[in-house]
N, C-alpha and C positions, 0 to 999 in steps of 0.2 A: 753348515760350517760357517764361521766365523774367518772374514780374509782379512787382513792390516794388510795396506796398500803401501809399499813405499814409493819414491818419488819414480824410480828406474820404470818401476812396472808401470803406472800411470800414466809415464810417456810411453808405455808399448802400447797403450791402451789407446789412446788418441793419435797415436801411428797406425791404427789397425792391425795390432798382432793380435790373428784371430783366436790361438789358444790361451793367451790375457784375457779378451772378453769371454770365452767360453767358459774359464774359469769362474769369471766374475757374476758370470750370468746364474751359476749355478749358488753360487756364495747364499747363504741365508741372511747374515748381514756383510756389510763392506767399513771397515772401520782406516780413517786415517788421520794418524796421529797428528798434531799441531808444530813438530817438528817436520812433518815431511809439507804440510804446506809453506814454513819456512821456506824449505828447500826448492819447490816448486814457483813460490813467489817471487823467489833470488832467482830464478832462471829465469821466468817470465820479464823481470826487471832489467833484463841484459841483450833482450830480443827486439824484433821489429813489431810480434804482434802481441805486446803486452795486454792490451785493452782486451783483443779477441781472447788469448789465453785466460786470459782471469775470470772473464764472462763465461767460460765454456767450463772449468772448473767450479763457478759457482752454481750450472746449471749438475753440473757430477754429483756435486755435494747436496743439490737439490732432491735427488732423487730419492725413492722409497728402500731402506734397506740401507741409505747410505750417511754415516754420523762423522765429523769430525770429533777429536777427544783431546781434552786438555792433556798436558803436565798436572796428574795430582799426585796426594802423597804419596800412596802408593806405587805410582811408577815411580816418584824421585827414587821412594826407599829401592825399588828393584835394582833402578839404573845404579844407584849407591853397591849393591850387593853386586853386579854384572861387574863392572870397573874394576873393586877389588879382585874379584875372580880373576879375571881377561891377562888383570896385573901377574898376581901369583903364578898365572899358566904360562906368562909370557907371551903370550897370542892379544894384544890391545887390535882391537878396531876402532873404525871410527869414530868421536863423540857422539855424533848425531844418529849413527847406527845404534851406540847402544841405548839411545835414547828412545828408538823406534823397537828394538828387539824389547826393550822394557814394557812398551805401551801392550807389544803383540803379546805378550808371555800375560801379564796384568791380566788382559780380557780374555786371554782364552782361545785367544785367533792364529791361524796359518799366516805365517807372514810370506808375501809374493816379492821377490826380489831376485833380480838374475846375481846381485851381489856373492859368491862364495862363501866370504869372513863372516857371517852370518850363521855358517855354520858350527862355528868355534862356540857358540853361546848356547849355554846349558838350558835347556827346557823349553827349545824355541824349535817348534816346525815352519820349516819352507818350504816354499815350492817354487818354482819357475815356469814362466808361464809356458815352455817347452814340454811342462810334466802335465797339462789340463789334459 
């Protein structure tokens, strides 16, 4: 199984939520999108232990199994197709959500988010890491 990480679950992850890692541990790859490092680097940039955080995510991203993944076209196109959709149903979520729901749906991946609005978007499995 293929898991997109968002940023929520990453911090359960380095908080110790044991059924996060047990999830991840099982993952066959770990994929996180370029959007949710955004997201993670704005935190880090707002904290006291920016330098540790950064180093410790760069050691995450180090590991075997585990890729960061641009914005390419095909996610744009998805994210372009999600928006309209989200619009028409009335249900909008985040930008940067649908920017990660794009990436997850693209590759194929379980996306891990405690998020709910996640669930409004067609062709996108979640999980929480409550469900590992």
């Amino acid at each position: 199984m293929t898991v997109c990480l968002d940023s929520n679950a990453y911090s359960d992850f380095k908080r110790g939520v044991s059924a996060v890692a047990r999830l991840l541990e099982r993952a066959d790859e770990i994929i996180v999108p370029s959007v949710v490092l955004g997201e993670l680097h704005a935190g880090f940039a707002g904290g006291m232990r920016r330098a540790e955080n950064e180093q410790e995510l760069n050691l995450f991203l180090g590991k075997s199994g585990v890729r960061s993944i641009p914005v390419e076209q095909r996610i744009a196109r998805r994210y372009g197709d999600l928006v309209a959709f989200l619009r028409r149903q009335g249900t909008p979520i985040p930008t940067n959500d649908i920017w990660i729901a794009a990436a997850a749906i693209e590759y194929g991946a379980v996306l891990l988010s405690r998020d709910e609005h996640f669930d409004r978007v067609p062709l996108l499995e979640r999980l929480e890491g409550d469900s590992a």
